[in-house]
C-alpha positions in Angstrom: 0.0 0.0 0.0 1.2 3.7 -0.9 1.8 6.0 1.7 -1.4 8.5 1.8 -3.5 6.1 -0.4 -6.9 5.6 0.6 -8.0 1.6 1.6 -10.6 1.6 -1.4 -10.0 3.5 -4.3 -13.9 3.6 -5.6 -13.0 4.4 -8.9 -11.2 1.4 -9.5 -13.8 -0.7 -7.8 -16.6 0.5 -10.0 -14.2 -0.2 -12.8 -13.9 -3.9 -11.7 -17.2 -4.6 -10.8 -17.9 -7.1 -13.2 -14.4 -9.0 -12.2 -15.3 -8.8 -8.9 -18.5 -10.6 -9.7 -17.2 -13.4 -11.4 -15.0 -13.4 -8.1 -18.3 -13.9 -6.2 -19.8 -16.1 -8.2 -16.4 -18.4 -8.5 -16.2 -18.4 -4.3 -20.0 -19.5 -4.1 -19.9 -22.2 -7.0 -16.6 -23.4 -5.2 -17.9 -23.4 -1.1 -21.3 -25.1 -3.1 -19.2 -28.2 -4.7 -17.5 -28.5 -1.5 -20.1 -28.6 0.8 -22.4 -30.7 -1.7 -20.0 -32.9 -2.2 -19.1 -33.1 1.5 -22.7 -33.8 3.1 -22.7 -36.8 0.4 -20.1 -38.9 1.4 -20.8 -37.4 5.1 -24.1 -38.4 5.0 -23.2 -42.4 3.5 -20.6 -42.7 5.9 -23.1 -41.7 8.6 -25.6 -44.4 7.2 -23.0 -46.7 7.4 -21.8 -45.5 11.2 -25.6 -46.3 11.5 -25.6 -49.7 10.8 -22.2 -50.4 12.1 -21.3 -48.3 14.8 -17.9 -49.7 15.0 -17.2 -47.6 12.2 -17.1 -44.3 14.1 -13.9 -44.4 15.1 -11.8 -45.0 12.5 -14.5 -43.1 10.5 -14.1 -39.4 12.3 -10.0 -40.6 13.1 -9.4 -40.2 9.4 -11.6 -37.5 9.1 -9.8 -35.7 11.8 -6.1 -36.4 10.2 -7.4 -34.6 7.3 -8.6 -31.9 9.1 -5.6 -31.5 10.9 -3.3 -31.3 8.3 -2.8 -27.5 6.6 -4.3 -26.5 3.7 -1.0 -25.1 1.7 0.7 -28.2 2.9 -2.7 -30.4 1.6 -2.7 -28.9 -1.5 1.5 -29.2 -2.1 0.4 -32.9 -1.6 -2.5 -33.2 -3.9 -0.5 -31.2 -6.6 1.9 -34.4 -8.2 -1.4 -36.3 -8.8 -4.2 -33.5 -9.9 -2.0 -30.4 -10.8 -3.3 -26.7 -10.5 -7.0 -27.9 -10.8 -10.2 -27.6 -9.4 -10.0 -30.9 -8.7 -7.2 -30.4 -6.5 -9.0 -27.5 -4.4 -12.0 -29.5 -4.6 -10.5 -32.5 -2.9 -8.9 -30.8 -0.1 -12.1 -28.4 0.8 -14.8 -31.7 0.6 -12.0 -33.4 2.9 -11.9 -30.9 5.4 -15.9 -30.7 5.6 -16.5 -34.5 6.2 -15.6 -34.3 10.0 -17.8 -31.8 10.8 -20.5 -33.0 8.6 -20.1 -36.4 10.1 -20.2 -35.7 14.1 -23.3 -33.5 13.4 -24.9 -36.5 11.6 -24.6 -39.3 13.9 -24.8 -37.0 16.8 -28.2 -35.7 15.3 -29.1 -39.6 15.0 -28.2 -41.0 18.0 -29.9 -38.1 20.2 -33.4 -39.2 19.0 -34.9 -40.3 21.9 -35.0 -44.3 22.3 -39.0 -44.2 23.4 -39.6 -42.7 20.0 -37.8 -45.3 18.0 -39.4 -48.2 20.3 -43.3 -46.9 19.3 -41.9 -46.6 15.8 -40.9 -50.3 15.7 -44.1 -50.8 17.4 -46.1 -49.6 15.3 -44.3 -51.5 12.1 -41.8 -49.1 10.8 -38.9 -50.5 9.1 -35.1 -49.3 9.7 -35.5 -47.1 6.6 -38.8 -45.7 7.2 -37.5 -45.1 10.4 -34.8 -43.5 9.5 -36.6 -41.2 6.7 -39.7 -40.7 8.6 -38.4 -40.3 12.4 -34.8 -39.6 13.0 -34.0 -37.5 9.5 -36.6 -35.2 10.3 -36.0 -35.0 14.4 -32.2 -34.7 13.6 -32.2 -31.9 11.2 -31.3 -29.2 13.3 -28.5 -30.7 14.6 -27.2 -31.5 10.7 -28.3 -27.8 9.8 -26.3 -26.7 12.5 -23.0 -28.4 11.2 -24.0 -27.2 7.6 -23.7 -23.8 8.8 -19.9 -24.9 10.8 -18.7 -26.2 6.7 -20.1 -23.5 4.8 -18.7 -20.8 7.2 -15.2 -23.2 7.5 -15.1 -23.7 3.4 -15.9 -19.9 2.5 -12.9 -19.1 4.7 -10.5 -22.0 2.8 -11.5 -21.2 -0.6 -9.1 -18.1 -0.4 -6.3 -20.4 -0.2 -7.2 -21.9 -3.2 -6.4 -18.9 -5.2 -2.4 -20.1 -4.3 -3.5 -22.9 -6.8 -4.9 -20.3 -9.3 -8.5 -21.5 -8.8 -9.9 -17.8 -8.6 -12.7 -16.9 -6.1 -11.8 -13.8 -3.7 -8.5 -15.1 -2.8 -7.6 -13.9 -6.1 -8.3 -10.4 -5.4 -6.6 -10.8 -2.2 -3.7 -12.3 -4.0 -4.1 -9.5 -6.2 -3.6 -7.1 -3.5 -0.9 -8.5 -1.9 1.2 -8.9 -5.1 0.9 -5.7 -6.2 1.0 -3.8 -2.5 -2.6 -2.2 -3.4 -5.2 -2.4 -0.9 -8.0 -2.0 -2.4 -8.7 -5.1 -3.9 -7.2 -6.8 -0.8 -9.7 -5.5 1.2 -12.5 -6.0 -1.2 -11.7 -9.7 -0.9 -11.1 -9.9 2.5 -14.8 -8.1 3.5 -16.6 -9.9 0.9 -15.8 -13.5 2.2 -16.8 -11.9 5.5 -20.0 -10.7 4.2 -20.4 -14.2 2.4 -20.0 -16.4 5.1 -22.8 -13.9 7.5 -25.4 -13.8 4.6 -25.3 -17.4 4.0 -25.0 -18.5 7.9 -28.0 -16.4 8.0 -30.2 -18.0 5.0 -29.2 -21.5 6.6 -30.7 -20.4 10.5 -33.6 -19.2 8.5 -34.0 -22.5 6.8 -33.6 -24.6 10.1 -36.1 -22.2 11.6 -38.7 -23.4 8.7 -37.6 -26.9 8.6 -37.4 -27.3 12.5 -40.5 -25.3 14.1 -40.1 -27.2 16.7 -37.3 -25.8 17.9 -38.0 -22.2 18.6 -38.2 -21.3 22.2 -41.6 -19.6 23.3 -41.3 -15.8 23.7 
């Protein structure tokens, strides 16, 4: 940044606008992969935590190496095998959403109350309509609520990816740094903020539809 120059230069925002658009519209399609992809396989595994409860363990363990491990150094890793792809940021930001996704699952599951599932099975419901008619439904504001923990995680990562040339607002961030101007620094920096509160927000909305339930009495 120059000395004296102003954090945001509106005349060369107004110029951009339709760059930093795409940029919006890269992070969202890039967070939405992610996270789509991520309450798939979360959601499978959890099905099959379900059946075999065994599986937890080694199911979150791995989940929670991949976690733990850095996103540069996750992406250095994934690099020899997928190059400077998509697929490559894609990988690492499903992996990272799959332990949160997966504790929120089973925990939603398992915190059904056993009374309910025993009149359930009493009155002839199978495992699967059980599952789809009873649990699903009670659980879905604990799964909601770890939605909300991977969209607001991924919208954060997918800045990094810009490192790998995958665009989003990391690259005007990049962009900022590179070239020591602020301005579109900043503009990347507050719009991923302003991302991850408006889209927090549309998903406590949709639990509070979904899950009437669950509102406290004024």
């Amino acid at each position: 940044m120059r000395a004296g120059e102003p954090l945001i230069l509106w005349d060369w925002t107004f110029a951009h606008l339709p760059d930093i658009g795409r940029r919006v519209e890269e992070h969202l399609v890039l967070t939405g992969i992610a996270v789509g992809l991520g309450f798939l396989i979360a959601f499978l595994l959890s099905l099959a935590i379900r059946q075999f409860p065994i599986l937890y363990s080694p199911i979150t363990w791995v989940g929670g190496v991949i976690y733990s491990i850095p996103s540069l150094a996750l992406f250095a890793l994934l690099i020899p095998f997928t190059g400077l792809s998509v697929t490559t940021a894609e990988i690492g930001l499903v992996g990272y959403t799959l332990l949160i996704l997966v504790r929120n699952i089973v925990g939603g599951l398992r915190a059904v109350p056993a009374d309910v599932r025993e009149s359930a099975v009493g009155m002839g419901y199978s495992q699967w309509q059980m599952l789809w008619r009873i649990e699903l439904p009670l659980a879905l504001a604990v799964i909601i609520a770890g939605v909300r923990v991977a969209v607001v995680t991924t919208i954060g990562l997918v800045t990094v990816t810009a490192i790998i040339g995958q665009g989003g607002l990391g690259a005007l961030i990049m962009q900022g740094i590179q070239q020591f101007f602020a301005t579109p620094l900043v503009i990347g920096a507050v719009l991923s903020i302003v991302l991850a509160i408006v889209i927090d927000g549309l998903l406590v909305l949709l639990q509070r539809s979904v899950t009437p339930w669950t509102r406290t009495a004024n």
